[in-house]
N, CA, C and O of each residue as an XYZ file, in Angstrom:
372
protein
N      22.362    -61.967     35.647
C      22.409    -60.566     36.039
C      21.878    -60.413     37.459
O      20.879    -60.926     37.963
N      22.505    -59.839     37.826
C      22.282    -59.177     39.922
C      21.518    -57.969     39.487
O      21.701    -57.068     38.668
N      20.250    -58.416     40.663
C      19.047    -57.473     41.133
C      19.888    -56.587     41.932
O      21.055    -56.795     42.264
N      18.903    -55.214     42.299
C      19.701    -54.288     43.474
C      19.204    -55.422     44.561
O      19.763    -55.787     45.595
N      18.575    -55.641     44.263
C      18.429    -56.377     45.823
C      19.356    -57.593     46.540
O      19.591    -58.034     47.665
N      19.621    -57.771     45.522
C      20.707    -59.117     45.016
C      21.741    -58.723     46.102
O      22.177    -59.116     47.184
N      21.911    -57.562     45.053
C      23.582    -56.700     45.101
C      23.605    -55.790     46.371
O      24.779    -55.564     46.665
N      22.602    -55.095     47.358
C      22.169    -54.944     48.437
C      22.647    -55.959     49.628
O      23.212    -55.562     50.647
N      22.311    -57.440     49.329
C      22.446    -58.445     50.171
C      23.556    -58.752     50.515
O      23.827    -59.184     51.636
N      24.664    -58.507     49.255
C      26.360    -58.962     49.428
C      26.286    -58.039     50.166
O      26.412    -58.345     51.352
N      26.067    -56.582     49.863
C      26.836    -55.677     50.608
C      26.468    -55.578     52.439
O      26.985    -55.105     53.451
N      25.704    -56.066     52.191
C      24.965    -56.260     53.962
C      26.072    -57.410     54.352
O      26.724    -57.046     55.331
N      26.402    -58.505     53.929
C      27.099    -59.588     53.979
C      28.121    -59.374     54.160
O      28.630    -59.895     55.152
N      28.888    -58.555     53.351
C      30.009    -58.243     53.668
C      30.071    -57.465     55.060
O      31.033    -57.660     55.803
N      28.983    -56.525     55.441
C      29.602    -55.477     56.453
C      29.051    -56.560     57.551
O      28.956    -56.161     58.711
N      28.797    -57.489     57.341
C      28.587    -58.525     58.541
C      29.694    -59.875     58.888
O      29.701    -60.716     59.787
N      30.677    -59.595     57.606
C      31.541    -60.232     57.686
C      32.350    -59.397     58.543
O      32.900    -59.868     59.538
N      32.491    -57.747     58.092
C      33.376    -57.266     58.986
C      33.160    -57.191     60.393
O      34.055    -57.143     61.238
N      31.499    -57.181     60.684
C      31.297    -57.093     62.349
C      32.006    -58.331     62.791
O      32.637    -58.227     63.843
N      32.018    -59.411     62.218
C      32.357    -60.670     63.034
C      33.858    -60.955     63.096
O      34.279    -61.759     63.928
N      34.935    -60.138     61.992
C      36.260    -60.321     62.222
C      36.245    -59.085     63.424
O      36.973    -59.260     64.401
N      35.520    -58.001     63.353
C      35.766    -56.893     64.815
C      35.504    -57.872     65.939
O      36.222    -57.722     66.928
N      34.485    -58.984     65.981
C      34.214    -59.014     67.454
C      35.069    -60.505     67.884
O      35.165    -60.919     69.039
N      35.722    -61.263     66.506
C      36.715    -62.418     66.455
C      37.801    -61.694     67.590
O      38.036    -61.786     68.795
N      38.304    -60.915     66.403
C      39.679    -59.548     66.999
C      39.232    -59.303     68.602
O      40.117    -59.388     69.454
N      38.211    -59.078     68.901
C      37.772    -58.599     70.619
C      38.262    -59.830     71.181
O      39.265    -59.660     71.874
N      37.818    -61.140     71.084
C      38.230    -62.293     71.351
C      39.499    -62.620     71.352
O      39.691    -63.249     72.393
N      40.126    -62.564     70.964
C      41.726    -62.842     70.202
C      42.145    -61.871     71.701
O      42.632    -62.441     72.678
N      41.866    -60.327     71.693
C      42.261    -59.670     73.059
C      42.205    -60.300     74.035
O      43.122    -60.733     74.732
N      40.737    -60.422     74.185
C      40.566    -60.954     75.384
C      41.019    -61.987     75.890
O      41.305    -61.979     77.087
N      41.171    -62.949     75.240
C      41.455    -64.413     75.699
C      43.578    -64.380     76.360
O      44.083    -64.913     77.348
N      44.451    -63.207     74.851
C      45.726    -63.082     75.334
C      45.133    -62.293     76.276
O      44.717    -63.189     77.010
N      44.733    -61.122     76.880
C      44.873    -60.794     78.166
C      44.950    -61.888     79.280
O      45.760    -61.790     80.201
N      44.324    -62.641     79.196
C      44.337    -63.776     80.026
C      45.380    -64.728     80.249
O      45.658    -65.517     81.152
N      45.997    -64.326     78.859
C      46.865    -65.938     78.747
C      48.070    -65.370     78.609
O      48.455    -64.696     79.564
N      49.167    -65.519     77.136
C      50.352    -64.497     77.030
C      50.409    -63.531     77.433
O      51.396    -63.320     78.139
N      49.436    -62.412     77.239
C      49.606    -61.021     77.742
C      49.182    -60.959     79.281
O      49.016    -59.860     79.809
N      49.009    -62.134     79.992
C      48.504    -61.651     81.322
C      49.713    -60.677     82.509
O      49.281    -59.995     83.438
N      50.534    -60.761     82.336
C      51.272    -60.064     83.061
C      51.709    -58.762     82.530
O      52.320    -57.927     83.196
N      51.361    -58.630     81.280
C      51.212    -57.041     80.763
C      50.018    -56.360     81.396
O      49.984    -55.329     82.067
N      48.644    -57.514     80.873
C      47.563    -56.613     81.704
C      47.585    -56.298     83.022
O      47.140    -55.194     83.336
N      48.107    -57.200     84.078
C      47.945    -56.856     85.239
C      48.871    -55.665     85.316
O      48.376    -54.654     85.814
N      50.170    -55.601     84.898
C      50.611    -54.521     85.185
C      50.091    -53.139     84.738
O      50.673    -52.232     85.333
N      49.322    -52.798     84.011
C      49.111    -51.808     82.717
C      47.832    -51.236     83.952
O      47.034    -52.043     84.430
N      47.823    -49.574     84.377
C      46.984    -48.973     84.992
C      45.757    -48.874     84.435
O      45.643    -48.623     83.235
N      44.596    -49.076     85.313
C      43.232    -48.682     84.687
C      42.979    -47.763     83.842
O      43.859    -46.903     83.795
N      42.185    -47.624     83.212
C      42.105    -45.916     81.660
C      43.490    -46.260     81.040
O      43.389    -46.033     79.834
N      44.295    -46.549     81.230
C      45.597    -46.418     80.514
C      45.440    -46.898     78.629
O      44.776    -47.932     78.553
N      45.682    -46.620     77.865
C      45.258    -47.220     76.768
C      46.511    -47.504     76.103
O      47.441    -46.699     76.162
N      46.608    -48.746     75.386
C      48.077    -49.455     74.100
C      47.223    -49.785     73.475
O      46.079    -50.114     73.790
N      48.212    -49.661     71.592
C      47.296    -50.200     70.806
C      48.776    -51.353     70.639
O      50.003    -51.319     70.736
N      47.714    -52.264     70.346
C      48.324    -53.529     70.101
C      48.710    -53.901     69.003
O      47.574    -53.762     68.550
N      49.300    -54.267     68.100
C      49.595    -54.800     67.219
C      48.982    -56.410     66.707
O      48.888    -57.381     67.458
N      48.617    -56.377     65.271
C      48.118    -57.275     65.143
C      49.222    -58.872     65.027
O      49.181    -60.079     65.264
N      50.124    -57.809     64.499
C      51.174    -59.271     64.495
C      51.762    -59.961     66.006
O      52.141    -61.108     66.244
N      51.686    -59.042     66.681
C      52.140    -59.512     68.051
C      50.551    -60.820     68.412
O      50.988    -61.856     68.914
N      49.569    -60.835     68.293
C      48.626    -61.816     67.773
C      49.286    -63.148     67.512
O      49.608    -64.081     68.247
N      49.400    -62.865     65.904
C      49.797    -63.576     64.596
C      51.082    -65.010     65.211
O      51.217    -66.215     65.002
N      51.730    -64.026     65.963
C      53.108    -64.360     66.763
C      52.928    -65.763     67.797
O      53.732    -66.678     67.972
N      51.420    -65.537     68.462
C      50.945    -66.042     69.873
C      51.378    -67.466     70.117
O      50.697    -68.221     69.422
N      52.177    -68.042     70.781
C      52.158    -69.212     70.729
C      51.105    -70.235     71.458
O      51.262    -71.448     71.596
N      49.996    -69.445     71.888
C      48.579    -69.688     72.219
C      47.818    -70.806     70.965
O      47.738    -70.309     69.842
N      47.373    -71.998     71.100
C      46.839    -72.338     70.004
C      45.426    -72.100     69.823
O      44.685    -72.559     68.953
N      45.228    -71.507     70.542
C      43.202    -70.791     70.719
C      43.786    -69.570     70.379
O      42.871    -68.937     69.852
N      44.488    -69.090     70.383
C      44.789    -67.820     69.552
C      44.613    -67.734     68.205
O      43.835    -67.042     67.549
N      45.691    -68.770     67.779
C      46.319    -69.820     66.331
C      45.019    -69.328     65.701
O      44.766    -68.439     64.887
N      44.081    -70.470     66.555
C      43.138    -70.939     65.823
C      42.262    -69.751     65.537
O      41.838    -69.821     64.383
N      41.746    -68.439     66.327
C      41.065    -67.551     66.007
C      41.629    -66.469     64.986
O      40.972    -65.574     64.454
N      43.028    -66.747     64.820
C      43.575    -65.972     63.720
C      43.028    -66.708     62.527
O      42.146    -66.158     61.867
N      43.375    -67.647     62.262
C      43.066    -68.942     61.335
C      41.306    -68.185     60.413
O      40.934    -67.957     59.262
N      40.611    -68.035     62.146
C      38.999    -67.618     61.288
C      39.578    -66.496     61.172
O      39.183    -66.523     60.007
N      40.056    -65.661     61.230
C      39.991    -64.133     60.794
C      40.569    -63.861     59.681
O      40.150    -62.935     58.986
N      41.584    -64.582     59.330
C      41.847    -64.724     57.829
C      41.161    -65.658     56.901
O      41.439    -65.486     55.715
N      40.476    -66.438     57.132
C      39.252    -67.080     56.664
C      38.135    -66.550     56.358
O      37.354    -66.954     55.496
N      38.007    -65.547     57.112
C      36.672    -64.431     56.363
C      37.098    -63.317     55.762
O      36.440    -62.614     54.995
N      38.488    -63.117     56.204
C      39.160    -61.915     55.054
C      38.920    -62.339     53.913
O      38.412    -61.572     53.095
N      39.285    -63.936     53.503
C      39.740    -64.413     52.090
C      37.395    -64.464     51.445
O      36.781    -63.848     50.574
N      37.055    -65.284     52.260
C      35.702    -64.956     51.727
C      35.017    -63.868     51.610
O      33.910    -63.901     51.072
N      35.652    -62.494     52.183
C      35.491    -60.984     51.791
C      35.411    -60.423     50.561
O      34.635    -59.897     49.763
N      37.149    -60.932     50.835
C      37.614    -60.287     49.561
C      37.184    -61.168     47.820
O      37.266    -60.678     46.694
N      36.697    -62.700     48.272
C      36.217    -63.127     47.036
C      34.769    -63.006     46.740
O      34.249    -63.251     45.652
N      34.085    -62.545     47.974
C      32.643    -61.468     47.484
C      32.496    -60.706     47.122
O      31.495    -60.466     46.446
N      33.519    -59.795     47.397
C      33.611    -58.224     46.882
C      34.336    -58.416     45.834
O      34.171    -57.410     45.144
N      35.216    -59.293     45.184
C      36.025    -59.246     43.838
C      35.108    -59.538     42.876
O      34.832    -58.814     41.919
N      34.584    -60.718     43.159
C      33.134    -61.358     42.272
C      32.317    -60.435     41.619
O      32.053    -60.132     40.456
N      32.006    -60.090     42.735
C      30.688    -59.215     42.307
C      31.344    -57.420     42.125
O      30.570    -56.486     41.919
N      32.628    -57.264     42.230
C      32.812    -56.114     41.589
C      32.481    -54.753     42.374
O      32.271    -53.702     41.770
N      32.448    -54.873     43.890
C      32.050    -54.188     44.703
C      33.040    -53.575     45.719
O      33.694    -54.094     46.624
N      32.914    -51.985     45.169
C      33.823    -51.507     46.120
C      33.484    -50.912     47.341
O      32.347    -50.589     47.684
N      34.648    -50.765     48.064
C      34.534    -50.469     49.524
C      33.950    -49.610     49.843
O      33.392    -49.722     50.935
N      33.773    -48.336     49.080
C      33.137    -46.246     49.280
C      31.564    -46.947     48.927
O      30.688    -46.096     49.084
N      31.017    -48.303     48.489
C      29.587    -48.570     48.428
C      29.246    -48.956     49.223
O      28.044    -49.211     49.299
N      30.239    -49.257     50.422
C      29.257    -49.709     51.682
C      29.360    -48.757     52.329
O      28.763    -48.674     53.402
């Protein structure tokens, strides 16, 4: 049987899983700005804002891309088998 404290800890865990696929995802930007997308960014005006698509990512024929997709669905799957486990839904964090 899971303590609250127990059950406290996943849920911290989990929302620390999600900070690290947000700041993977920042990475994944940053690096195509540099690389595939570099001639989008240079062209694209300062303040100007696009939302990107994740599959255009997914797509990258970048293999440091590849590979940071690779972790980001790698902590999706250990997410979602913490939160299935233990029976924990999303409106509790």
């Amino acid at each position: 049987m899971q303590t609250d404290n127990y059950r406290e800890n996943l849920k911290e865990a989990l929302k620390n899983l999600i900070r690290v696929n947000e700041s993977i995802y920042g990475s994944i930007i940053d690096v195509s700005m540099q690389g595939d997308l570099k001639e989008f960014n240079d062209a694209v005006p300062i303040g100007e804002v696009h939302q990107l698509d994740y599959e255009l990512f997914k797509n990258s024929d970048d293999t440091n891309v590849q590979l940071l997709i690779k972790l980001i669905e790698t902590v999706d799957e250990t997410f979602e088998s913490i939160k299935n486990i233990n029976s924990i839904k999303l409106d509790e964090e």
